[in-house]
Every structure is written in C-alpha cells, then in structure tokens.
C-alpha positions in Angstrom: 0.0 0.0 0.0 3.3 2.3 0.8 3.8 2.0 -2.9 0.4 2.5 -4.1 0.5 5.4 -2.1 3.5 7.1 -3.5 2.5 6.3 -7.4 -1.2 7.9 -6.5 0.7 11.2 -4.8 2.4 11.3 -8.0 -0.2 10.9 -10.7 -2.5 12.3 -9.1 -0.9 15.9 -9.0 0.2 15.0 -12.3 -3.4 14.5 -13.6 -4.9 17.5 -12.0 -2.3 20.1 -13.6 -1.3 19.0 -16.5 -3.7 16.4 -17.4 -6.1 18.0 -19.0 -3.7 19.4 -21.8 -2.7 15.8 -22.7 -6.3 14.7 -22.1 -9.1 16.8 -23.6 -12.0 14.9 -22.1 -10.2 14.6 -18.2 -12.4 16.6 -16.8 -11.2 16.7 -13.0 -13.3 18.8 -10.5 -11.8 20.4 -7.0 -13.8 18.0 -5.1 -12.3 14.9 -7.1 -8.7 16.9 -6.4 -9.2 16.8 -2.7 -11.0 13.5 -2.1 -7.9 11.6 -3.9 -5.2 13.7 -1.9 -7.2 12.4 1.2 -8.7 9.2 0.5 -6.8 8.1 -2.3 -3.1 8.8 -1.4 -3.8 9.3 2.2 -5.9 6.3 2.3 -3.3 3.9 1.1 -1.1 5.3 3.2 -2.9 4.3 6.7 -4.0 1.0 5.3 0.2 0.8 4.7 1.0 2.0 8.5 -1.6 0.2 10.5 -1.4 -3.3 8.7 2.4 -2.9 9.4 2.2 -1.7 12.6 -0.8 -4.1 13.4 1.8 -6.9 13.4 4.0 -5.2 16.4 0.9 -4.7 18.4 -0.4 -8.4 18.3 2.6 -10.4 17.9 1.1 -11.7 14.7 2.3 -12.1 11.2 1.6 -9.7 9.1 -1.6 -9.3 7.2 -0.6 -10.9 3.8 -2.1 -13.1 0.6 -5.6 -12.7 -0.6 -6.8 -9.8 1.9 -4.2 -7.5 1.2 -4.6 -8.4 -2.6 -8.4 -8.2 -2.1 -7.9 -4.8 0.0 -6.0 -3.4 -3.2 -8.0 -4.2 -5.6 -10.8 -2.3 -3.6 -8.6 0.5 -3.7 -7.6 0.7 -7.5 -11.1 0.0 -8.4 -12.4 3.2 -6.5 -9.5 5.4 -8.6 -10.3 3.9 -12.1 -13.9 4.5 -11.4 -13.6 8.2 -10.3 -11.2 8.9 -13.4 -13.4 6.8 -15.8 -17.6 7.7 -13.9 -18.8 6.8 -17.4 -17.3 3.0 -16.3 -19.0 2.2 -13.3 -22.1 3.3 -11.9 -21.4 6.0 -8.8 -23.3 4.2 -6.1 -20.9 0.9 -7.4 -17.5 2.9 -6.7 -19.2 4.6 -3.6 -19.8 1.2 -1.8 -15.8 -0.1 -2.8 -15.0 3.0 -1.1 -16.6 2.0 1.6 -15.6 -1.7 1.4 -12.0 -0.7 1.4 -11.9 1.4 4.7 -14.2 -1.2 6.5 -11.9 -4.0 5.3 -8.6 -2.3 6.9 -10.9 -2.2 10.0 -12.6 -5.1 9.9 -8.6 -6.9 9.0 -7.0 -4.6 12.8 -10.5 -6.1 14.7 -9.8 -9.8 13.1 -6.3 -9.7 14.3 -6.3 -7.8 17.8 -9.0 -10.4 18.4 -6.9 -13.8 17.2 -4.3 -12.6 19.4 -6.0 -11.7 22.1 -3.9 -8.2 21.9 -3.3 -5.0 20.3 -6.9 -4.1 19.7 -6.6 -0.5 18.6 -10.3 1.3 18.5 -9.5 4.8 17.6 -7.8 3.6 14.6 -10.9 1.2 13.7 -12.9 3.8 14.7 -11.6 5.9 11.9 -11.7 3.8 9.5 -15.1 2.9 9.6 -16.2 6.9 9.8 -13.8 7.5 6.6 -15.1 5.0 5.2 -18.7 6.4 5.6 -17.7 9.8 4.4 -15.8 8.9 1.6 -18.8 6.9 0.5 -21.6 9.7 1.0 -19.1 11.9 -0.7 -18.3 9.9 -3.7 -22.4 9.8 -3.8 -22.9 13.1 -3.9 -25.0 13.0 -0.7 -23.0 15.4 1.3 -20.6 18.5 0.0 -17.8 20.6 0.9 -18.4 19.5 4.7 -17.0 16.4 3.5 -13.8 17.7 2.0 -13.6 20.1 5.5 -14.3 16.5 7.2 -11.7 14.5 5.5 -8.9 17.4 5.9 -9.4 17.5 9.6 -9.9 13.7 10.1 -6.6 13.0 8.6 -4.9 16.0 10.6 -6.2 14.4 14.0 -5.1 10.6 13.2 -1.8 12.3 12.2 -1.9 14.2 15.2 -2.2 11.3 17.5 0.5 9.0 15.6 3.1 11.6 15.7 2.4 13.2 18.8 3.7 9.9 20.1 5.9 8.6 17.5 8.2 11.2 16.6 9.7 11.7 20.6 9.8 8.1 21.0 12.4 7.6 18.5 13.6 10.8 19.7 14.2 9.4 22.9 15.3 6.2 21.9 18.3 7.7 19.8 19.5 9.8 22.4 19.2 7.2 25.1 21.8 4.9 22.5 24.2 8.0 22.7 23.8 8.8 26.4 22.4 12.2 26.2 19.4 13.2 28.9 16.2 14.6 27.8 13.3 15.7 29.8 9.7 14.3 28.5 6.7 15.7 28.4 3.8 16.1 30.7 1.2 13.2 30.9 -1.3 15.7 30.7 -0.1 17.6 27.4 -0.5 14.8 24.9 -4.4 14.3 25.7 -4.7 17.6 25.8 -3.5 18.7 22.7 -5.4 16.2 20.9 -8.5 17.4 22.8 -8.0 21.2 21.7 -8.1 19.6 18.1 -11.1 17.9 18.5 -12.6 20.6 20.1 -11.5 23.3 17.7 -13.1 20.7 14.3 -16.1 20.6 16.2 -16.2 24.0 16.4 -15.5 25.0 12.4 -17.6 22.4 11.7 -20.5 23.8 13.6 -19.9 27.2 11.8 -17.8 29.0 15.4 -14.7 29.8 12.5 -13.3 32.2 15.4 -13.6 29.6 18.6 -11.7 27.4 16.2 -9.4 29.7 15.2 -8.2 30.5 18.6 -8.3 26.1 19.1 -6.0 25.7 16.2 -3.6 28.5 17.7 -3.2 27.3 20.8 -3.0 23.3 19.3 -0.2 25.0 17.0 1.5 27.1 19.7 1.4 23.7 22.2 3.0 21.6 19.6 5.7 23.8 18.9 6.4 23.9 22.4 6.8 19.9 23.1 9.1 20.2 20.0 11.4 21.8 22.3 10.7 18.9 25.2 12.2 16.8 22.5 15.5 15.5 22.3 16.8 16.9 18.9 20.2 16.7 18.7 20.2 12.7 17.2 18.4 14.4 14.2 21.3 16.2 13.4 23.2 12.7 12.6 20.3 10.4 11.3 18.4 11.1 8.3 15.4 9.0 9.2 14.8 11.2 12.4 15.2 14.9 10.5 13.0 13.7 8.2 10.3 12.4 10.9 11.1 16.2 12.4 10.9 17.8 9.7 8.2 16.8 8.5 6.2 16.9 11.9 6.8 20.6 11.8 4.5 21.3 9.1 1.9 20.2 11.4 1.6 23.2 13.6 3.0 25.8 10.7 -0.6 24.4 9.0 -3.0 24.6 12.1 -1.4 28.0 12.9 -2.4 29.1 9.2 -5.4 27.4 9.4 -6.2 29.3 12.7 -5.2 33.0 11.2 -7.2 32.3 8.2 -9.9 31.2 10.4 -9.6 34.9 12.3 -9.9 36.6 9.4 -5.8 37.5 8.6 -4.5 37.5 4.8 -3.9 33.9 4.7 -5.6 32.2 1.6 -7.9 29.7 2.0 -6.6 27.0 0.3 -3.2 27.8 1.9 -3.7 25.5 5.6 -4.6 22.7 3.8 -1.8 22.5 1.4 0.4 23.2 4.1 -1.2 20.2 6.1 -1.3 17.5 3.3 1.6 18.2 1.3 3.8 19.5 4.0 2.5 17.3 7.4 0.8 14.6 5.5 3.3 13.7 2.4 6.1 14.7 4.7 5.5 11.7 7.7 4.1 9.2 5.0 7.4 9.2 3.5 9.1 9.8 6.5 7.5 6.9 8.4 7.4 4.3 5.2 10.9 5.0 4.6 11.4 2.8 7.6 10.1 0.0 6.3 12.6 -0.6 3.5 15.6 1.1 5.4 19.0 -0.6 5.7 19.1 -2.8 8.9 22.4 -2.0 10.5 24.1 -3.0 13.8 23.3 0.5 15.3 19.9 0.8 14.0 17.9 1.5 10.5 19.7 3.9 7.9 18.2 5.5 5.6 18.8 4.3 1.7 21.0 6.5 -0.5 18.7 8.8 -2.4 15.9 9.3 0.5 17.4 12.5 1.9 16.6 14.3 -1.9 13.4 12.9 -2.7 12.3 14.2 0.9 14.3 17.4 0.0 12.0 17.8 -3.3 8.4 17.4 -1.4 9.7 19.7 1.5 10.6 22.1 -1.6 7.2 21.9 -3.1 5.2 23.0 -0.5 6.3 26.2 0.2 6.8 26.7 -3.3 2.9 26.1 -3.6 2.2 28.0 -1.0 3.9 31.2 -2.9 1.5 30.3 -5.8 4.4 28.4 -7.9 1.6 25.9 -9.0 4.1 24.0 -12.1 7.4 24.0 -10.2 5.7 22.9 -7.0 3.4 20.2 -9.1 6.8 19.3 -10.7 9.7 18.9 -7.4 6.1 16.8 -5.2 5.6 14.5 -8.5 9.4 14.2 -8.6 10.3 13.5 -4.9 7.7 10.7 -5.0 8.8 9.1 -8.1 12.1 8.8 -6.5 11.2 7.6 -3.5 9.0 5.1 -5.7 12.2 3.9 -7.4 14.3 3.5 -4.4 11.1 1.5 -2.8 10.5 -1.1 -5.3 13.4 -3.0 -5.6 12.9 -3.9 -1.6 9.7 -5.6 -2.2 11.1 -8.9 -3.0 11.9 -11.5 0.0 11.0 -11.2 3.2 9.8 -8.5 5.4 12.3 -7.5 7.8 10.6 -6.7 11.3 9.9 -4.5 13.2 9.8 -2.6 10.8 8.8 0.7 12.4 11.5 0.1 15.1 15.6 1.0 15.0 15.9 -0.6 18.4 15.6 -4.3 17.7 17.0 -7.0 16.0 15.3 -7.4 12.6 
C-alpha cells in the first residue's frame, strides 16, 4: 500500500495540472482533487501504516495473501472509477470506497482479536467513519463539509500517531548515545489532541473564530513539546530529521489554518496544502521510509537517495504556497517518483521486522 501510495501522490498531482492538456476529455473537478489527496493517497497510506504496525501490536504475522490483494484491488477499483464515472455506476465505486476502509478495519478487529492483543479502537474507529464519508461523498449525498471532514480527520489521526511517535524515536536515539532529555507532561498529549477535537467541532459547527483560537493554541502547544524533544540525534540520522521535519508542518498548518480562520491574509486554500503536502506527504514518506531502510548494527539507515526525494516534497510546499503551481506540481511529482524507485526493488523476499523500530534485531 506504501507503494500505491507514492504512485497515486504522483499521478494524481500529475493528472490535476497538466492532465487536461494531454487529455481533452479529463475533466477533474476540486472536489475529485481533494478526495484523492485524502482518501486516495492518504488512504493507502494508513492502510500501509496500521497493517504494518498491526503486526507489532499483536505479535502476529503480518496481514498478507488474498486480503491484502483483495484490500487493493478495492482500492484501484475506487481510482479507475472516479477517473473513468462513465465506467462504473457512482453508487458501485461509492460502496468499494466503503468496502476498502471497512476491510482495513474489519482486518485490525480480526487480528487484535486472534491474538488476544493490540486491539486498537480509535484507529478502527476511523476507519469505519472514513469509510462512511468517503462513500456519502463519492455519492454526492454530502458537499464541501466532506472535503472540511476529510482534511481534519486526517490532521487528527496524524496528530495522535506523531504526537507519540516522533519523541519516541527521539528518545530512543538519544538514550543509545547517552544524552538526557526531559519528556513531556502526561497531561499535554491528551490535551493537545483534545483542543483539536474541540477546535473541528467548532468550524464544523460554523464557530470559525472559537476554532481559530483552538488551532492557535494546538499549534502554539506543539511547537512547544518540540522543544521537550531530544533533537540533537536528528542532526546525525536522516530517518529522524526527516520524521522532524516533517512533523513541523503540522503546527505551521494549524497556525495558518487558525489566522485564516480569524480573518488574517492567509488564503484559504493555503492550511490545507500546508497540512497534506507538507505534514501529510512529509511523515508518510518519512514513516514508510522505515520499512525498507537498511538494517544495520546500530539501528535503520536511511537508503541512498531518501534524503533528496524528501528534500523535493519539502521544496514543493512552500513553493505552492507562494502560488508556484508547475514548479511545486513538478519537485512533489518528482520526490515521489524517486522515492517510488528506491522502494521497489525492496519488495522482493522477506519483510524484515519490526519494521517501524531501530531498536531491535530485525
């Protein structure tokens, strides 16, 4: 799926600027634009994470063979019928949208519950409601609250995975080299998350100025635990600056988000670029990188060429931001290509596990 993922972020940027020129009858509308940067690219990209990390939490194997082929499938068939709606009818791709984010949960229920462990209901949870949305979306039953919906979904489930995730390898790093850190407060993690949840409820209930102050003071908080965190191992590992790096765009897009809210001269389309492209696309690279990293005696490495296709998406979203629609369309299409290229010739053999872990012996 960490594949599928990377080819989607790629064509699909590719398709929505310069598509129409080589195809006169592509007719792609903002709503298709957004839904496939969330559920599309997105999408893959949590069905990648959790069924990897699903295997860490139960002990299990991983989730392999005719359900992940099945869950694919689901997921191509949903892109070729949004690109081709003459193809299938819209209910048809509606419901395989909804099969596909039912199936990831219904694959984390099946194998917390074999094990007896790892049973992980805010993720399953998600799933089901994204799958819901995506499908009353895709139907035409609900509008731009959906696209709102889906932004801010994904923002919170990136919120809580890298709240937690980036500091722990933080930590772990600096632990392996000796260096002290302090941690954070038990109390600011939940927190955080709850001023998010607060602050969506809020936009989505039409309060754009409670929420604006929310996604301040969410943005503000984050920034500060950055500086709880141990950063000086980023300096010397790839893997962590990119995890940091990319993590950083996440406040920098709720504090836009926020000004816009309050009325400043931030555009509109400006917190969520900054969000998806820059928070998003930065820790889904970031994080799958991981998986296909070189297993060494000290930890993972990253693989030659991963520092400048993260270097080219980083570039592309400020670039976008300053209205340089080509040039940013061009350095996000290329960083993922890359990253594609150095990805696929590690899917043969085995999966080396953990995966998501520099700690342990594969």
């Amino acid at each position: 799926m960490f594949p599928l993922a990377a080819l989607w972020a790629a064509l699909c940027i590719a398709l929505w600027h310069w598509g129409a020129a080589l195809w006169p009858n592509l007719a792609l509308s903002r709503n298709w634009h957004i839904h496939e940067m969330t559920f599309g690219f997105a999408g893959a990209a949590v069905a990648g994470y959790l069924l990897t990390a699903c295997s860490s939490w139960t002990g299990r194997a991983p989730v392999s063979g005719a359900p992940l082929m099945g869950l694919a499938a689901a997921w191509l068939a949903v892109r070729f019928g949004l690109l081709w709606p003459d193809a299938a009818p819209r209910w048809g791709v509606a419901a395989m949208s909804l099969a596909y984010f039912w199936s990831i949960a219904a694959l984390l229920t099946h194998e917390a519950y074999r094990a007896g462990k790892g049973w992980r209901p805010v993720f399953i949870g998600f799933c089901l409601g994204a799958g819901v949305i995506s499908a009353l979306w895709i139907g035409g039953i609900v509008g731009i609250g959906a696209a709102v919906s889906a932004v801010l979904g994904f923002v919170l489930l990136l919120s809580l995975v890298s709240l937690r995730m980036v500091p722990a390898f933080l930590q772990n790093a600096a632990s392996k080299q000796g260096l002290s850190f302090r941690t954070g407060a038990n109390w600011t993690f939940p927190a955080l998350i709850a001023v998010l949840l607060l602050s969506t409820g809020l936009q989505l209930a039409g309060y754009p100025q409670g929420a604006a102050i929310g996604y301040g003071a969410a943005g503000i908080g984050m920034l500060a635990e950055m500086l709880r965190w141990p950063l000086r191992p980023a300096r010397g590992e790839a893997l962590l600056a990119l995890l940091v790096l990319g993590f950083l765009w996440l406040p920098i897009g709720l504090l836009m988000l926020g000004a816009h809210l309050a009325g400043a001269a931030v555009p509109a389309a400006a917190p969520g670029h900054a969000l998806m492209m820059g928070a998003m696309g930065g820790l889904i690279m970031a994080v799958s990188a991981r998986a296909f990293a070189r297993r060494t005696a000290s930890g993972l490495r990253a693989r030659p060429g991963m520092v400048p296709a993260f270097l080219l998406l980083m570039t592309s979203v400020p670039l976008r931001l300053m209205g340089q629609l080509d040039l940013a369309a061009g350095l996000w299409c290329a960083g993922w290509l890359l990253y594609l290229a150095l990805m696929l010739p590690r899917l043969k053999g085995p999966v080396p596990r953990p995966v998501f872990s520099g700690n342990r012996t594969p």
